[in-house]
N, CA, C and O atoms as CSV, one atom per row, in Angstrom:
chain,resi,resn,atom,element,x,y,z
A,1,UNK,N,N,47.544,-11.954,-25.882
A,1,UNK,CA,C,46.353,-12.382,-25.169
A,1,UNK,C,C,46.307,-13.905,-25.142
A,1,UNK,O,O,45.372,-14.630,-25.480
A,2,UNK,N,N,47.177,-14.150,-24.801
A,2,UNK,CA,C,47.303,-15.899,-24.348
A,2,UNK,C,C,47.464,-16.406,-22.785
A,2,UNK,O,O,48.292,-16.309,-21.879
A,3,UNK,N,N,46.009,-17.082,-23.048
A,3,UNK,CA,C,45.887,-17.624,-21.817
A,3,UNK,C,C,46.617,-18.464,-21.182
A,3,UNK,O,O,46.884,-19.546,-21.703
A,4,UNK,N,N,47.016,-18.175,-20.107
A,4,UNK,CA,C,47.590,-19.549,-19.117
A,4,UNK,C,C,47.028,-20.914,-19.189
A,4,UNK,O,O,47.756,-21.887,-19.383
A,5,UNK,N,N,45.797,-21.004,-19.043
A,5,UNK,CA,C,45.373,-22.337,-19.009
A,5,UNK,C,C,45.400,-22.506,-20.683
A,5,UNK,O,O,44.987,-21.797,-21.600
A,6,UNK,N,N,46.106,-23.826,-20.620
A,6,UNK,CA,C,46.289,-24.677,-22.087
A,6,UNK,C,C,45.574,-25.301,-22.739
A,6,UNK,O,O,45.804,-25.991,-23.732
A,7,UNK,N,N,44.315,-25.009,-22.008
A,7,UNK,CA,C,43.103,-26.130,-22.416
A,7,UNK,C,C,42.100,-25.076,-22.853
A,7,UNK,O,O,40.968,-25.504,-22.624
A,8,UNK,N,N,42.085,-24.298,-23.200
A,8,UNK,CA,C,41.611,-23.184,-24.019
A,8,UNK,C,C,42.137,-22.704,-25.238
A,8,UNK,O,O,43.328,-22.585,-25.525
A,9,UNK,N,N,41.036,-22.406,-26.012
A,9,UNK,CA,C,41.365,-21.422,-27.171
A,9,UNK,C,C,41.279,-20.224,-27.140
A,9,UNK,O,O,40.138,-19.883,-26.829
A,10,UNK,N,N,42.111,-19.199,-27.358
A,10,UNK,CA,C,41.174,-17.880,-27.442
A,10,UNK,C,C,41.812,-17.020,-28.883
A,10,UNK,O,O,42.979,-16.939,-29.267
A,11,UNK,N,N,40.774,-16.543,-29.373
A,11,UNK,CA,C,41.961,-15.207,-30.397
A,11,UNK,C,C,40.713,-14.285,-30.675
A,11,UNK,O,O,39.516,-14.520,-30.513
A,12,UNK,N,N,41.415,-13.072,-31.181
A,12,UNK,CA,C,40.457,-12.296,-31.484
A,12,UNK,C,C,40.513,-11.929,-33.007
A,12,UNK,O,O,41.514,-12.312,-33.614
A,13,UNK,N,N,39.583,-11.252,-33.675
A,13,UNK,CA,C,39.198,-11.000,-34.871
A,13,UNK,C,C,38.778,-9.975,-34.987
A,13,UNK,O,O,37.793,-9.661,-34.319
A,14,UNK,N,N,39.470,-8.916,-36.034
A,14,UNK,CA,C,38.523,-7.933,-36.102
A,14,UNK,C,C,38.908,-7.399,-37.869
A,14,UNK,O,O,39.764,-7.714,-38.695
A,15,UNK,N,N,37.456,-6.205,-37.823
A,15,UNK,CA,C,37.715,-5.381,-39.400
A,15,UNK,C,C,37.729,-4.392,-39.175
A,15,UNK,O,O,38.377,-4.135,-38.160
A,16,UNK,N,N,37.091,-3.215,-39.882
A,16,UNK,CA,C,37.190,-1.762,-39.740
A,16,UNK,C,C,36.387,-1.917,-38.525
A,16,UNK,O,O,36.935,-1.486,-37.510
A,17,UNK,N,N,34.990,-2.529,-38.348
A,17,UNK,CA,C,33.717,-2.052,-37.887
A,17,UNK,C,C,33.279,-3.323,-36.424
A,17,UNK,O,O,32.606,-3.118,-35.414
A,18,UNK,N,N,33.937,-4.495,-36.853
A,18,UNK,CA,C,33.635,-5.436,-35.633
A,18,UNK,C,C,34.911,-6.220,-35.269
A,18,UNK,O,O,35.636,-6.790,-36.085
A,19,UNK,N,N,35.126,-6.161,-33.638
A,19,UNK,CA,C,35.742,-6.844,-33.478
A,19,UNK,C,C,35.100,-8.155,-32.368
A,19,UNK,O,O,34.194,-7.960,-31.557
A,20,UNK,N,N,36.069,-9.955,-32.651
A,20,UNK,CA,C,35.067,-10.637,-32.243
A,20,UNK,C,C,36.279,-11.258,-31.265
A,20,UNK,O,O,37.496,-11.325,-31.434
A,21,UNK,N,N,35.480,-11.647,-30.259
A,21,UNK,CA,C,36.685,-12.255,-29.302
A,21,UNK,C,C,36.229,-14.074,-29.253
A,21,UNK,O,O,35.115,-14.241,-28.759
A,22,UNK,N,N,36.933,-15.358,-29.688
A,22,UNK,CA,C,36.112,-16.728,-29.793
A,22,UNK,C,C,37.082,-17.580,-28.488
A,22,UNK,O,O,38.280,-17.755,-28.269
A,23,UNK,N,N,36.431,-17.770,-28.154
A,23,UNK,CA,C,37.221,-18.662,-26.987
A,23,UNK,C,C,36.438,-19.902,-26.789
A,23,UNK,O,O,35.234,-19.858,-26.537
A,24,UNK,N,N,37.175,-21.130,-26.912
A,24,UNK,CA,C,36.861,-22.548,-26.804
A,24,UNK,C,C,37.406,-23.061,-26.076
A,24,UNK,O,O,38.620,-22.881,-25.992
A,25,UNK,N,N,36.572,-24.140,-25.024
A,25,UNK,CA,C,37.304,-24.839,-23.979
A,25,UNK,C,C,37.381,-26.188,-24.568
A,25,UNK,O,O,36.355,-26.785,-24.895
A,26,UNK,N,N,38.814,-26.800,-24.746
A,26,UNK,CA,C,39.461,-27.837,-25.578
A,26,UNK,C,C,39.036,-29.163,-24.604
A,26,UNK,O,O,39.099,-30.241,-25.193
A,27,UNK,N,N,38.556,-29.215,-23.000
A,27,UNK,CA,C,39.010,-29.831,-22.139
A,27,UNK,C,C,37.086,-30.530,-21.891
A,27,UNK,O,O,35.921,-30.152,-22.015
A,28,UNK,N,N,37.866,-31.693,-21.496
A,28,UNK,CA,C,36.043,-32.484,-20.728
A,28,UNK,C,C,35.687,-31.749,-19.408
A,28,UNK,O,O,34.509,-31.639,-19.069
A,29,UNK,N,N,36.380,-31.406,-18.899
A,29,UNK,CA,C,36.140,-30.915,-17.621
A,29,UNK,C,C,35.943,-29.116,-17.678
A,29,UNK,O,O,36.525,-28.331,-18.427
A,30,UNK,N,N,35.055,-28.859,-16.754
A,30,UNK,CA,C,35.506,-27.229,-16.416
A,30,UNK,C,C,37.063,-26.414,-16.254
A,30,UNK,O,O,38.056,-26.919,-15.730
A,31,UNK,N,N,36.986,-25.188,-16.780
A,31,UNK,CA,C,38.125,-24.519,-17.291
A,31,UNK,C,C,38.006,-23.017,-17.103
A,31,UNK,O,O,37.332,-22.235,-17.773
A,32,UNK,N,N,38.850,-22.748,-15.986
A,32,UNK,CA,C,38.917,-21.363,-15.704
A,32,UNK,C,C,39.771,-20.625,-16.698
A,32,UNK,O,O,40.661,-21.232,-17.293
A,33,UNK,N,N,39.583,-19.562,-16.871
A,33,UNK,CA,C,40.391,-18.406,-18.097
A,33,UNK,C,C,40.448,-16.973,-17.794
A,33,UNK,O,O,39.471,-16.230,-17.699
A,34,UNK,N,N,41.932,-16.587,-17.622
A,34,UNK,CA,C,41.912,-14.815,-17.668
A,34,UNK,C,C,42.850,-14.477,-18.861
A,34,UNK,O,O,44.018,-14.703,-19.176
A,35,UNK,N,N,41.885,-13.896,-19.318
A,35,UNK,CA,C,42.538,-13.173,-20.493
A,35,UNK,C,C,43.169,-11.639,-20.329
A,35,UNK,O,O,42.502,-10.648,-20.033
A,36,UNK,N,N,44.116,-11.656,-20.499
A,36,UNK,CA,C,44.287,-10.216,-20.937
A,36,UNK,C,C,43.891,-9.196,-22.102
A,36,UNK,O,O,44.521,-8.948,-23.130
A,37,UNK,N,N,42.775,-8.716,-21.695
A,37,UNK,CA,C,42.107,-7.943,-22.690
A,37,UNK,C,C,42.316,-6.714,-22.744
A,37,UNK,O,O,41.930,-6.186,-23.787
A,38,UNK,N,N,42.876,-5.938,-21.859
A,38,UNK,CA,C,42.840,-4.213,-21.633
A,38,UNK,C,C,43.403,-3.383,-22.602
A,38,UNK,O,O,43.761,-2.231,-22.354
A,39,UNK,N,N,43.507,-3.968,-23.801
A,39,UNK,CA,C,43.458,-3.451,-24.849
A,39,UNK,C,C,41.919,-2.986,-25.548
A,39,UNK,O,O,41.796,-2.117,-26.411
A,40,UNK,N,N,41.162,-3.532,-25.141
A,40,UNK,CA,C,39.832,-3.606,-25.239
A,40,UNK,C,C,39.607,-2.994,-24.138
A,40,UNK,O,O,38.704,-3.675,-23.651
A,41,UNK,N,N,39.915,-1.820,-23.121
A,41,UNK,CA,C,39.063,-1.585,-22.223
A,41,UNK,C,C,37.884,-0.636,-22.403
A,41,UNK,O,O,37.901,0.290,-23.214
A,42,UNK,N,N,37.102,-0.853,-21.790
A,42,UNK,CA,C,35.467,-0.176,-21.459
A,42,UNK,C,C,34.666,-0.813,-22.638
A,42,UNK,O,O,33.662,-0.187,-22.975
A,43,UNK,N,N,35.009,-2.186,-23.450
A,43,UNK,CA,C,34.235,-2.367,-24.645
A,43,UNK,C,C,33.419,-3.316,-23.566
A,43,UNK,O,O,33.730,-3.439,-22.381
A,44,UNK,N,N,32.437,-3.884,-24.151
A,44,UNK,CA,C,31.185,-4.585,-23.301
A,44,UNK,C,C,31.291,-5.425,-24.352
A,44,UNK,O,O,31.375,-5.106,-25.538
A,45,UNK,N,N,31.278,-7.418,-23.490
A,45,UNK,CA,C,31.433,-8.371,-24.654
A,45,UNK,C,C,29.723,-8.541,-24.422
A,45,UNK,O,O,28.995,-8.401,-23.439
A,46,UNK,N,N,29.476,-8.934,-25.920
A,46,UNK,CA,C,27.981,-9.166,-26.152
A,46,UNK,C,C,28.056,-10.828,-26.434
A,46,UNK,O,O,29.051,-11.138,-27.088
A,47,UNK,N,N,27.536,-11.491,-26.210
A,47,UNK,CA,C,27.616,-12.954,-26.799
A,47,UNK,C,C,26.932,-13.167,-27.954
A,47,UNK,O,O,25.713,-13.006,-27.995
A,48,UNK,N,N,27.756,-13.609,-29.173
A,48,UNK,CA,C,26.230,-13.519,-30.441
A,48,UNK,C,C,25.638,-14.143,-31.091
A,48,UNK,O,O,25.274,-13.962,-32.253
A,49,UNK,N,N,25.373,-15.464,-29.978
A,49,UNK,CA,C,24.246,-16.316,-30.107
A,49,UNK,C,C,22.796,-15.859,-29.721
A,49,UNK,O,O,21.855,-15.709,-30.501
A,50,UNK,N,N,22.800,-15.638,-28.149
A,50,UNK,CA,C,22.130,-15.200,-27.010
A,50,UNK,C,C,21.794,-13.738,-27.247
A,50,UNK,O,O,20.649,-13.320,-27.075
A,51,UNK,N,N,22.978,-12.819,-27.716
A,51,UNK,CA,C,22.965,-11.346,-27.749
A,51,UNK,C,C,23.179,-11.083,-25.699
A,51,UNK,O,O,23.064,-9.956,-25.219
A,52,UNK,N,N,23.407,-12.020,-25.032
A,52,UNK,CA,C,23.360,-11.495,-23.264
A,52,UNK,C,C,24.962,-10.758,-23.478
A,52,UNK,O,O,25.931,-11.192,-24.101
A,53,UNK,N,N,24.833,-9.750,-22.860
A,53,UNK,CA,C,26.274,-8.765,-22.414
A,53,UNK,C,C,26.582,-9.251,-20.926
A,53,UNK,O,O,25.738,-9.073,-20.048
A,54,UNK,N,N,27.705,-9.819,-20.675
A,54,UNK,CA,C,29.120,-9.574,-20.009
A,54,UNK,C,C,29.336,-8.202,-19.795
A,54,UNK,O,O,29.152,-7.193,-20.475
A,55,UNK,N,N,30.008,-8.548,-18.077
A,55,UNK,CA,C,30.499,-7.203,-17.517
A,55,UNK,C,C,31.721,-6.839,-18.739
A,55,UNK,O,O,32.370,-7.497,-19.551
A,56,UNK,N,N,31.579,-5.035,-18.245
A,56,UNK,CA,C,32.923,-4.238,-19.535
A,56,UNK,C,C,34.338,-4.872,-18.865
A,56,UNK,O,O,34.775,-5.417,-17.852
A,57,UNK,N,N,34.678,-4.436,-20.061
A,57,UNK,CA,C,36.190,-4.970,-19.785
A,57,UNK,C,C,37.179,-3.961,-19.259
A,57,UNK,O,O,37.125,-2.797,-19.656
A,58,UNK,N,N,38.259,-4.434,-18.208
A,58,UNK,CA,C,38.592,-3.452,-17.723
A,58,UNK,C,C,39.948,-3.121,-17.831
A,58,UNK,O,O,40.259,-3.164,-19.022
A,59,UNK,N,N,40.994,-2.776,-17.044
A,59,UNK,CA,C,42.225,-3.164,-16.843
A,59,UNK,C,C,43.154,-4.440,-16.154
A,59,UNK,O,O,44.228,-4.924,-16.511
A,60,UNK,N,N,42.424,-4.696,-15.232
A,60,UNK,CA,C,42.260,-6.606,-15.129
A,60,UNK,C,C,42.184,-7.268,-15.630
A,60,UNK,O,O,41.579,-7.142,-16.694
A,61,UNK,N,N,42.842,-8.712,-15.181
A,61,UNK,CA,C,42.025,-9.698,-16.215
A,61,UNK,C,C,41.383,-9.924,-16.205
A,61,UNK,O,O,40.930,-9.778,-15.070
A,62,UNK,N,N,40.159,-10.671,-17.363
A,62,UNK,CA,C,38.826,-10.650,-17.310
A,62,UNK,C,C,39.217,-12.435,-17.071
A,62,UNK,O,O,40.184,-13.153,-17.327
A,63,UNK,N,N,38.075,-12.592,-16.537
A,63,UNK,CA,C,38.069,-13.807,-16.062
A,63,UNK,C,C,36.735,-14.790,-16.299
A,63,UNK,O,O,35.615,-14.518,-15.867
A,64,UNK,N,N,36.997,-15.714,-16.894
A,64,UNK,CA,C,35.752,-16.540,-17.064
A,64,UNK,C,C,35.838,-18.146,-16.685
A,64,UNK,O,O,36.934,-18.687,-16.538
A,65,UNK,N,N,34.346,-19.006,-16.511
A,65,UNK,CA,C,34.769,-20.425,-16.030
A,65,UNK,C,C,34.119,-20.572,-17.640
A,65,UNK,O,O,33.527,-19.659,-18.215
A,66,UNK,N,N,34.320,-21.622,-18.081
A,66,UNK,CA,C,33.947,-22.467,-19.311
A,66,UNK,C,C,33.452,-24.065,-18.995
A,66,UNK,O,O,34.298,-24.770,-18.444
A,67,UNK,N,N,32.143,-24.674,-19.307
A,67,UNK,CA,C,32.199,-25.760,-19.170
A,67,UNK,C,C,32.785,-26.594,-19.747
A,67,UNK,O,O,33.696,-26.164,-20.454
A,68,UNK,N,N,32.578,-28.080,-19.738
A,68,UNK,CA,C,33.491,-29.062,-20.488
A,68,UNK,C,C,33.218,-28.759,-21.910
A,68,UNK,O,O,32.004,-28.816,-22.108
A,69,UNK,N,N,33.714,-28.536,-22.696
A,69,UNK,CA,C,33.578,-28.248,-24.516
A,69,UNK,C,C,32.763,-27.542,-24.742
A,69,UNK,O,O,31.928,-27.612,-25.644
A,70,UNK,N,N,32.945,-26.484,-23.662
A,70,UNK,CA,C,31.726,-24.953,-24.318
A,70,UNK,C,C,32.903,-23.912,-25.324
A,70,UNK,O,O,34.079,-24.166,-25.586
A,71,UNK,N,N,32.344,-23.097,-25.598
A,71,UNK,CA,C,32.799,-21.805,-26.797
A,71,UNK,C,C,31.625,-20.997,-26.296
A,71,UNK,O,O,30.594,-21.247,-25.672
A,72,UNK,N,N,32.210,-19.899,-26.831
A,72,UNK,CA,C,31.811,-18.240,-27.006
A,72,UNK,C,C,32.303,-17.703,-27.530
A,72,UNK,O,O,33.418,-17.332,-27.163
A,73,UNK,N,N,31.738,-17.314,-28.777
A,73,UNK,CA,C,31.660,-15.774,-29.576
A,73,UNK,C,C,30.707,-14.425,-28.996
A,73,UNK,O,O,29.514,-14.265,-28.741
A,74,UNK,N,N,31.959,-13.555,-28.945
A,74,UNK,CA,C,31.533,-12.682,-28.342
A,74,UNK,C,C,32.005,-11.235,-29.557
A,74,UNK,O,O,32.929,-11.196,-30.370
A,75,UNK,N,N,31.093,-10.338,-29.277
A,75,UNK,CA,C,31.356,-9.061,-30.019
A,75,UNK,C,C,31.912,-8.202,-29.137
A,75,UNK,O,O,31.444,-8.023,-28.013
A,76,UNK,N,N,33.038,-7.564,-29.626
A,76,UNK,CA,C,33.038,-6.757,-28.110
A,76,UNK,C,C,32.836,-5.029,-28.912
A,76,UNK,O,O,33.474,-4.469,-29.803
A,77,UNK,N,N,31.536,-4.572,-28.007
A,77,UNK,CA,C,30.786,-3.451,-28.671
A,77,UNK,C,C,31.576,-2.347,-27.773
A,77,UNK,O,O,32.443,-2.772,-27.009
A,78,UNK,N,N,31.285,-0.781,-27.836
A,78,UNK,CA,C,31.547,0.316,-26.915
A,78,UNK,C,C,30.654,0.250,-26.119
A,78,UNK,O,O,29.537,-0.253,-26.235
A,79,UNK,N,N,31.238,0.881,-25.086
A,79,UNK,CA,C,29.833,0.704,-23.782
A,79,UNK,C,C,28.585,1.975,-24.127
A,79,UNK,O,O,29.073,3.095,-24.284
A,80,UNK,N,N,27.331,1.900,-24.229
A,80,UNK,CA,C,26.627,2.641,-24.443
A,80,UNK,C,C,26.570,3.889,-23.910
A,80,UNK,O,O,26.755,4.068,-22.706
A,81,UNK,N,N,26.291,4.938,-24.810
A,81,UNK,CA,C,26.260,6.595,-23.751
A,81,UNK,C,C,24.921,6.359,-22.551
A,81,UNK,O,O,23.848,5.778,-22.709
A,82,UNK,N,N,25.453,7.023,-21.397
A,82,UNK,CA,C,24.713,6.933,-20.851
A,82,UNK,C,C,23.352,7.465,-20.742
A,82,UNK,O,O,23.535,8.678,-20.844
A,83,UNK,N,N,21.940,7.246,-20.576
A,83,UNK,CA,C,20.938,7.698,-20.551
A,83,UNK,C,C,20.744,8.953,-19.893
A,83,UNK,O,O,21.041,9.102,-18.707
A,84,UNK,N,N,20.111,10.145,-20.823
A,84,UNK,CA,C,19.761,11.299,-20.014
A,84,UNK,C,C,18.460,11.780,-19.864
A,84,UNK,O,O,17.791,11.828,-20.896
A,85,UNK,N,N,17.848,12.216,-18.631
A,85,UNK,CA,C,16.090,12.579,-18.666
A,85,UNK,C,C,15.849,13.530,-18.332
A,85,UNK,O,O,15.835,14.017,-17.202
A,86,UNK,N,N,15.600,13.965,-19.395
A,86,UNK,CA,C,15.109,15.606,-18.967
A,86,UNK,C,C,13.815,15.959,-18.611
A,86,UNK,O,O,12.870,15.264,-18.983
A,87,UNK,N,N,13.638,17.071,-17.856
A,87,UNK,CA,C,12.600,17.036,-17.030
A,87,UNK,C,C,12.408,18.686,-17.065
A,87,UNK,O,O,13.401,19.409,-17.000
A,88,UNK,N,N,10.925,19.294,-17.181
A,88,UNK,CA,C,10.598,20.644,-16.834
A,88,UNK,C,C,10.230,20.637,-15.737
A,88,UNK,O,O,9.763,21.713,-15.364
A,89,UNK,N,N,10.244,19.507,-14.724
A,89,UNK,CA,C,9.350,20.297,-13.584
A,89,UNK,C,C,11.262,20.451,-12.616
A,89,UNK,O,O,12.374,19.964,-12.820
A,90,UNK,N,N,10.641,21.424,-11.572
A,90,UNK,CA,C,11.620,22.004,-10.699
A,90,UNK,C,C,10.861,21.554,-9.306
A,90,UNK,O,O,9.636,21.568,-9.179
A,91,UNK,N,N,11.697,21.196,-8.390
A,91,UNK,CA,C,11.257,20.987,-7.175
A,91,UNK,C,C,10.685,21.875,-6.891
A,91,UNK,O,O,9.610,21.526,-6.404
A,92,UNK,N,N,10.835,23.225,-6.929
A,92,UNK,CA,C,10.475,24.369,-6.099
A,92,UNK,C,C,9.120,24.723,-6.698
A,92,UNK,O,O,8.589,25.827,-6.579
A,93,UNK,N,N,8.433,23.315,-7.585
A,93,UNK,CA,C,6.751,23.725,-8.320
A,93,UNK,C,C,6.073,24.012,-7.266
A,93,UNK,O,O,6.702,23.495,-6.343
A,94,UNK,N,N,5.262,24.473,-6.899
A,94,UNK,CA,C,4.086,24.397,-6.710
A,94,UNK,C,C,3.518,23.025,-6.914
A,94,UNK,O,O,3.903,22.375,-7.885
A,95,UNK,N,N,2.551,22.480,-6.002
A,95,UNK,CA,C,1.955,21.352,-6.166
A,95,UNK,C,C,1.122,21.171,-6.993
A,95,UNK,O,O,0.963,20.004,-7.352
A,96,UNK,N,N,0.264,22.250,-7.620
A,96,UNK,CA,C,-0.699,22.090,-9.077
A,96,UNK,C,C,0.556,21.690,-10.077
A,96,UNK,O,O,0.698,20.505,-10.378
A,97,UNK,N,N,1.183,22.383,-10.430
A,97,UNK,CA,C,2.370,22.534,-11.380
A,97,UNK,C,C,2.438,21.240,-11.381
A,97,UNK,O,O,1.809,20.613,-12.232
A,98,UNK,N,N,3.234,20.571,-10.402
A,98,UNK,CA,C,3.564,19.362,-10.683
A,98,UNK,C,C,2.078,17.937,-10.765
A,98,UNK,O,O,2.288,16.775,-11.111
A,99,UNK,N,N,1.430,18.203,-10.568
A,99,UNK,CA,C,0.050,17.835,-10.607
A,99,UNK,C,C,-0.140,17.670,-12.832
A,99,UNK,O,O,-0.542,16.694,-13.465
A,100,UNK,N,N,0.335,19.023,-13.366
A,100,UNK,CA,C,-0.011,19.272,-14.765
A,100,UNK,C,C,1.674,18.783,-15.353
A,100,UNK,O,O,1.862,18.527,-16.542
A,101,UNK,N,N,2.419,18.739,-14.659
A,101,UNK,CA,C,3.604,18.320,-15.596
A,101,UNK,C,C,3.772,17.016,-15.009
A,101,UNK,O,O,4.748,16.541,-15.589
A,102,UNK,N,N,3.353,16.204,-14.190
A,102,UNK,CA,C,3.593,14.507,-13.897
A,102,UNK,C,C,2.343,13.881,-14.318
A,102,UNK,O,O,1.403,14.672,-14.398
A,103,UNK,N,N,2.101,12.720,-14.593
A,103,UNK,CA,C,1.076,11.738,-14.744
A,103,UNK,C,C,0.605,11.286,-13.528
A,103,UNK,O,O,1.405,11.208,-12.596
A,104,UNK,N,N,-0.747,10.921,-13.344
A,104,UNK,CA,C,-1.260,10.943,-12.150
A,104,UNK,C,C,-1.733,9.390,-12.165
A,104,UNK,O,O,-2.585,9.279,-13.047
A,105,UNK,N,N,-1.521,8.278,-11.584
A,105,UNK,CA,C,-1.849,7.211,-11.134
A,105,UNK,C,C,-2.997,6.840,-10.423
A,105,UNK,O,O,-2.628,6.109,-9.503
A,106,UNK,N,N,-4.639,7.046,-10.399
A,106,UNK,CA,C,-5.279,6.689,-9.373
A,106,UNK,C,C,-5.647,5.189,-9.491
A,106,UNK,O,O,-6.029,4.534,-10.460
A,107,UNK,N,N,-5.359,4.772,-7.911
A,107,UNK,CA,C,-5.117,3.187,-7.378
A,107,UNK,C,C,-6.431,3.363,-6.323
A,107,UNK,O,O,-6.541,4.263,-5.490
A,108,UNK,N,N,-7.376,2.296,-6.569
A,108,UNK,CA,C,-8.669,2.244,-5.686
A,108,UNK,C,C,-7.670,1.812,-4.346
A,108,UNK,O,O,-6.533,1.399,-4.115
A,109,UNK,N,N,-8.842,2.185,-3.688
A,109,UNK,CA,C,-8.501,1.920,-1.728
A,109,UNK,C,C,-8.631,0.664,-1.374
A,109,UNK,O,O,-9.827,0.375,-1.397
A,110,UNK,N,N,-8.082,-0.076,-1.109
A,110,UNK,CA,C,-7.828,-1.263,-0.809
A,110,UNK,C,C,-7.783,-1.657,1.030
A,110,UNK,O,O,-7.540,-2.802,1.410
């Protein structure tokens, strides 16, 4: 996982339980970077200053700009299971039905 551009740092770190990806831009100026990460794919980098998540990582290179002497530590987590909502009502309710199984909103007339 070594970047092309020379004016970057990158390595990764890990233990049983976290792994951390640190990348530093060595340079005064802005600094584009693709890493090859797809060893890491579908993990989601978290930043863990901020805690803001970055798109998942894929089979591509991931690609980032860096300003003049910025860094990022990043966690790179599993992507979360996706959310499921379960629901008793059935389209085919009856309109009371769904009246007693939805919450009802009344908004004055305007």
């Amino acid at each position: 996982m070594w970047p092309q551009n020379r004016k970057i740092l990158a390595y990764v770190r890990h233990d049983e339980t976290t792994t951390i990806l640190v990348l530093a831009n060595l340079s005064q100026q802005v600094q584009p970077v693709e890493l090859d990460l797809s060893a890491y794919q579908g993990m989601i980098p978290r930043e863990m200053f901020g805690q803001t998540a970055f798109p998942a990582i894929g089979t591509a290179p991931y690609f980032l700009a860096m300003g003049p002497y910025a860094f990022y530590c990043f966690a790179l987590q599993p992507a979360p299971e996706p959310a499921v909502i379960w629901s008793d009502v059935v389209l085919s309710d009856t309109p009371a039905a769904l009246e007693t199984a939805l919450p009802v909103l009344d908004l004055p007339d305007n």
